[in-house]
One Martini backbone bead per residue (centre of mass of N, CA, C, O) as a GRO file, in nm:
protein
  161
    1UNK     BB    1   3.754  -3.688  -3.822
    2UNK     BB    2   3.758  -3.411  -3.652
    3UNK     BB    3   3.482  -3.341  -3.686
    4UNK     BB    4   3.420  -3.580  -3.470
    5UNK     BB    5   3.586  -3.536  -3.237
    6UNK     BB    6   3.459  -3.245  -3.132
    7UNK     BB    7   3.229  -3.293  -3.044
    8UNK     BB    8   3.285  -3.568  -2.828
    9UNK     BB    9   3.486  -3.357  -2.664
   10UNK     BB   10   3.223  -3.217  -2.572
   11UNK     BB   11   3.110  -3.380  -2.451
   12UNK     BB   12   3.253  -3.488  -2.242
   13UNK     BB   13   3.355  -3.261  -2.118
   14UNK     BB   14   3.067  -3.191  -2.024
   15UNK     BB   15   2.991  -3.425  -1.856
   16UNK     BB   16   3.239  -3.400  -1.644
   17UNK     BB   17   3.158  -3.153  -1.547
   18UNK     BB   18   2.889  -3.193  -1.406
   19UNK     BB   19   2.983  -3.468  -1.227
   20UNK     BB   20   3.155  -3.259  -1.055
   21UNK     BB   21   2.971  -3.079  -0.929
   22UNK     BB   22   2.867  -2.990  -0.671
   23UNK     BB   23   2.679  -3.079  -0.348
   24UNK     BB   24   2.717  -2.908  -0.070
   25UNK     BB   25   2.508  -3.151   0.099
   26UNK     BB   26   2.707  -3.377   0.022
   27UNK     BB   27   3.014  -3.223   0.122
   28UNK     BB   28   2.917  -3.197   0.384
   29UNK     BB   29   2.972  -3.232   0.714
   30UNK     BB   30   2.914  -3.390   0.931
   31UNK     BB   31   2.773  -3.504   1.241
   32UNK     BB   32   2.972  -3.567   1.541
   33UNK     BB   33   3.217  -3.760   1.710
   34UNK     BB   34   3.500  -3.763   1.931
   35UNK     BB   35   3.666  -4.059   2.091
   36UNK     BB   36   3.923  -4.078   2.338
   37UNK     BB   37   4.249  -4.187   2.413
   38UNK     BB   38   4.570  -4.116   2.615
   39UNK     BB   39   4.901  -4.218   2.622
   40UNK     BB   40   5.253  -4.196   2.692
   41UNK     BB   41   5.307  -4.438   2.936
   42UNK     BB   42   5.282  -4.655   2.717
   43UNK     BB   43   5.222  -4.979   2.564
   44UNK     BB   44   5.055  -5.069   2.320
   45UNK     BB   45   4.744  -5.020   2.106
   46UNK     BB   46   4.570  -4.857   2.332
   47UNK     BB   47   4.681  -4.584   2.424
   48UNK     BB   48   4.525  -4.502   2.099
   49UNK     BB   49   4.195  -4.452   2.134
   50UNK     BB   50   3.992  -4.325   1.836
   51UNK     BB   51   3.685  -4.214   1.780
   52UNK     BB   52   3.362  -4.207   1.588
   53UNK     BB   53   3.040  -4.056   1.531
   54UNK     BB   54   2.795  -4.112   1.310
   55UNK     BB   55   2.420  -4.163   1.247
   56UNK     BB   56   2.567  -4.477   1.123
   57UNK     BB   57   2.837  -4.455   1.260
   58UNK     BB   58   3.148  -4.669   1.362
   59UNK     BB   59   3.477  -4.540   1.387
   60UNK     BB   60   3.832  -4.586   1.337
   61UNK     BB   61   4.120  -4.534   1.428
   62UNK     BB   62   4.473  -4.643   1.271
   63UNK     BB   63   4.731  -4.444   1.400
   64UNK     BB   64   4.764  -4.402   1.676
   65UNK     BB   65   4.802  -4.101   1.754
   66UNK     BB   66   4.930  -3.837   1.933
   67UNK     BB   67   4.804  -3.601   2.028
   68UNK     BB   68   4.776  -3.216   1.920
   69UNK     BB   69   4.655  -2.962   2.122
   70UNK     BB   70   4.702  -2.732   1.824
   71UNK     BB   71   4.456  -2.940   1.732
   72UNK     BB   72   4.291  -3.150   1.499
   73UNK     BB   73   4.257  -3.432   1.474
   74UNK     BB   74   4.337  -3.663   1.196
   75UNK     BB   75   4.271  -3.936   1.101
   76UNK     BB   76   4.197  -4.317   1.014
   77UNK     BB   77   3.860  -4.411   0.913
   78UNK     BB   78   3.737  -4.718   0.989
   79UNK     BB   79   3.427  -4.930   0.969
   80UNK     BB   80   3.256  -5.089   1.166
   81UNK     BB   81   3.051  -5.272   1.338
   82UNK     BB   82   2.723  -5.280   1.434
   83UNK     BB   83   2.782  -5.369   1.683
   84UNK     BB   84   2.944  -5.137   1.788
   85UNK     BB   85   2.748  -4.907   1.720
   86UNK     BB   86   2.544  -4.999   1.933
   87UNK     BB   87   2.709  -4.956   2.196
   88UNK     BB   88   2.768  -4.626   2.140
   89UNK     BB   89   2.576  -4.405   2.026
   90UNK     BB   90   2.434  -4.278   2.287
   91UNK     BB   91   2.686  -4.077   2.376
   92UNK     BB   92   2.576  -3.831   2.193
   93UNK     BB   93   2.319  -3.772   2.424
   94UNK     BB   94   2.548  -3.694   2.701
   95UNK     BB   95   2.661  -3.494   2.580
   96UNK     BB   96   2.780  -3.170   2.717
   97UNK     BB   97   2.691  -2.889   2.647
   98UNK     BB   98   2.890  -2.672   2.814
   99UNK     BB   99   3.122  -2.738   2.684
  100UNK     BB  100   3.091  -2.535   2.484
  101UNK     BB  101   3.146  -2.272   2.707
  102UNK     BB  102   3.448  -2.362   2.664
  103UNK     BB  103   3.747  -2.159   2.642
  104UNK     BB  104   3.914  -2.440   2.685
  105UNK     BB  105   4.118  -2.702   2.526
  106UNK     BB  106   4.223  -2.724   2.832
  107UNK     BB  107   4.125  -2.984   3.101
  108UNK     BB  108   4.360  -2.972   3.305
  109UNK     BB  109   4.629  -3.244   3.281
  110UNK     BB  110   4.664  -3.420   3.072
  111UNK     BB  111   4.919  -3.653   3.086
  112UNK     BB  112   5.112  -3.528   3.318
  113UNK     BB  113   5.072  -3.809   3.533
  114UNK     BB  114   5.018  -4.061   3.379
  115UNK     BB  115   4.694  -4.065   3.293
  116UNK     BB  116   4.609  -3.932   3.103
  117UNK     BB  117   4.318  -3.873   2.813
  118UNK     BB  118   4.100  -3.683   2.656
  119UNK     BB  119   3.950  -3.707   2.353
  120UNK     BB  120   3.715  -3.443   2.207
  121UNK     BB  121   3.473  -3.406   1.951
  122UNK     BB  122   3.252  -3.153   1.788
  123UNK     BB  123   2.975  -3.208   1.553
  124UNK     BB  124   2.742  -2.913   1.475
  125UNK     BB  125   2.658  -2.802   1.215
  126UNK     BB  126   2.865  -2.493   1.316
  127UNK     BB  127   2.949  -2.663   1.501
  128UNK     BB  128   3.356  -2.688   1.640
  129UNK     BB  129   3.491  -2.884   1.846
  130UNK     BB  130   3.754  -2.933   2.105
  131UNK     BB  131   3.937  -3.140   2.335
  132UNK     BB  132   4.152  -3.182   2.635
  133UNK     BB  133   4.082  -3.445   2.932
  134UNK     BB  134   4.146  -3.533   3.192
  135UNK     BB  135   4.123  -3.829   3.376
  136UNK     BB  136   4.121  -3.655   3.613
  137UNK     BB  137   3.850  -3.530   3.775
  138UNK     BB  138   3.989  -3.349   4.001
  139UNK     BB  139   4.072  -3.144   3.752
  140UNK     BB  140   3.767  -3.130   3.660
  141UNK     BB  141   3.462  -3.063   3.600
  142UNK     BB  142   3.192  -3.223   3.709
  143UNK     BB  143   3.020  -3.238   3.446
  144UNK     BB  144   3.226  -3.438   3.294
  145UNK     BB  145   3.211  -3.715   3.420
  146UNK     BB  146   2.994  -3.920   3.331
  147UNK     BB  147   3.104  -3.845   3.008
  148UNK     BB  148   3.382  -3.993   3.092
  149UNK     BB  149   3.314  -4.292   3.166
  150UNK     BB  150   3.104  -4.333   2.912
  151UNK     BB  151   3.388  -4.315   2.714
  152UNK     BB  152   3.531  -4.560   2.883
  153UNK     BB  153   3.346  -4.761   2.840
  154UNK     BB  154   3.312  -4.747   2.503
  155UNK     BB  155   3.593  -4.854   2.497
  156UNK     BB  156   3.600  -5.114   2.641
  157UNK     BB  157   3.365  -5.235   2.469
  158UNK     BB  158   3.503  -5.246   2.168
  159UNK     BB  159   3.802  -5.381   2.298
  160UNK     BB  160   3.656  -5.655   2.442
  161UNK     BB  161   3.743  -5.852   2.154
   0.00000   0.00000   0.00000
């Protein structure tokens, strides 16, 4: 009886050494974008609401937890419907390149005097980036209002149900 267990526990282990295997490919992150608004002297589920987009989805986080100046904030995304996802899938075309040549990750003073914050992440191939922006556009550079209005709008869109 050993002599059969031996063999079938190699087939075995090797079956699953194979099936674990990484590829890559399918492990590498994908690119998305991430945005969403935070308020702090708000009242609720609204406060903060902070989406994903990637090539085929549009995801919610369930958290709704005040993002993190110091971090990469890091969601619990739920997919959403097909018909949200067509809402908003073409804010990643608005994107502003430009932000990406700034080097600072607070843009304004987002929610210092209970206005409020865009939460925006990009991730692009090798590029991963965040930023935290006022939502008084009077503190923020002109060429981010556009893609301000433009994701607070498909915020409201969103959550319009």
């Amino acid at each position: 009886m050993k002599l059969l267990s031996y063999p079938l526990l190699s087939l075995l282990v090797g079956f699953f050494a194979v099936s674990c295997t990484s590829d890559d490919s399918n492990n590498a992150p994908k690119d998305f974008l991430v945005f969403g608004h935070f308020y702090g002297m708000c009242g609720g589920e609204e406060c903060v609401e902070i989406f994903k987009i990637t090539d085929n989805a549009l995801k919610e986080d369930s958290k709704d937890q005040y993002p993190n100046r110091d971090e990469i904030y890091v969601g619990d995304y739920s997919t959403l419907a097909t018909e949200d996802f067509d809402k908003v899938k073409d804010l990643r075309d608005h994107f502003p390149e430009k932000l990406l040549d700034e080097t600072d990750l607070v843009l304004g003073c987002p929610d210092c005097a209970d206005g409020g914050g865009l939460y925006i992440e990009y991730k692009s191939g090798d590029t991963h980036r965040y930023w935290f922006i006022d939502q008084t556009q009077a503190s923020v550079p002109a060429y981010l209002h556009d893609f301000m209005d433009r994701a607070n709008k498909k915020i409201s869109l969103i959550n319009a149900e």
